[in-house]
N, C-alpha and C positions, 0 to 999 in steps of 0.2 A: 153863510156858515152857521152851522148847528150850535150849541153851548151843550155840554155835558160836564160842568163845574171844572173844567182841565180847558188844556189849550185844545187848537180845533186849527187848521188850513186848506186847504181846496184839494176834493180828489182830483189824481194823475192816472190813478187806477187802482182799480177798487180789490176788497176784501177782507177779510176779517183776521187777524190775530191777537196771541197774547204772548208777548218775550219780555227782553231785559232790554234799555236803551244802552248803548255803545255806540262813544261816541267816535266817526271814522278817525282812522289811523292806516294810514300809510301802510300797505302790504300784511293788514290780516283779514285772512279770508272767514268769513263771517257763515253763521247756521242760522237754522229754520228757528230758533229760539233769541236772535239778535234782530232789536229796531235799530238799527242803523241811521244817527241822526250827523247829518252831512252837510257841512254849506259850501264848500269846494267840492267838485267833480274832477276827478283828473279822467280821462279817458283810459289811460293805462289800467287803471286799478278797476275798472269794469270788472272783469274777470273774475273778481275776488268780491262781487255785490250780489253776485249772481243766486246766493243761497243762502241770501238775508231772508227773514221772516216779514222786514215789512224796511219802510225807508222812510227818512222825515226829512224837511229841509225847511229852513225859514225863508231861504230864497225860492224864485224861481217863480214857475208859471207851467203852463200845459206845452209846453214847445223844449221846457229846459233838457238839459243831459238826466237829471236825475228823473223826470218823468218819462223820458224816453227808454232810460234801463230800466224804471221799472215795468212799463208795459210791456215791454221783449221779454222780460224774464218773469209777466204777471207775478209784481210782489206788490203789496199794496202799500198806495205811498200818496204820502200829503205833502204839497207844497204849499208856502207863503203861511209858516205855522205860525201861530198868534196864540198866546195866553202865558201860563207860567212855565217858566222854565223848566225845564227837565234837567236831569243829574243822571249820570253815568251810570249805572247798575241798579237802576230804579226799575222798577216792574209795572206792566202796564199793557194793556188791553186796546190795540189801535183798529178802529174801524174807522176806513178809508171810505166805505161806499155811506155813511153816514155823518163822514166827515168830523170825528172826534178821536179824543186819547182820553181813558180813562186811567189814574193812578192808582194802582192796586197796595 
């Protein structure tokens, strides 16, 4: 993993964005402008991931549920995130194919 002075985890599938982290919640369906940061998967609420901007999870691996939604619906997403914490409606710049977050 890369260092970019922010947390960093393993790409699941690559790409570049810049949104707001939110963090999941049960039955809201998320935009191209939300990082959707997730460490429960329900399979149900797929549906409503579909048009996040990018996905984070602290858990998981290349095999997990949240790597697999986001390769089907290429959003870009780091799993096994490592560094500092992030906070709900913080702003930030995720590249996935370089494996960092930057805090805006």
């Amino acid at each position: 993993m890369k260092s970019n002075n922010g947390p960093t985890g393993i790409c699941v599938s690559s790409g570049e964005t810049i949104g707001t982290i939110r963090f999941y919640k049960k039955g809201v369906a998320y935009t191209k402008q939300d990082i959707v940061l997730l460490n429960e998967w329900l399979t149900s609420g797929v549906a409503l991931l579909k048009n996040a901007g990018g996905l984070l999870s602290s858990r998981g691996g290349i095999t997990c549920h949240a790597s697999i939604i986001a390769r089907e619906y290429r959003i870009p997403c780091l799993v096994g995130l490592k560094g500092v914490e992030l906070k709900d409606g913080q702003k930030v710049r995720l590249n996935a194919t370089s494996e960092t977050i930057t805090i805006l």
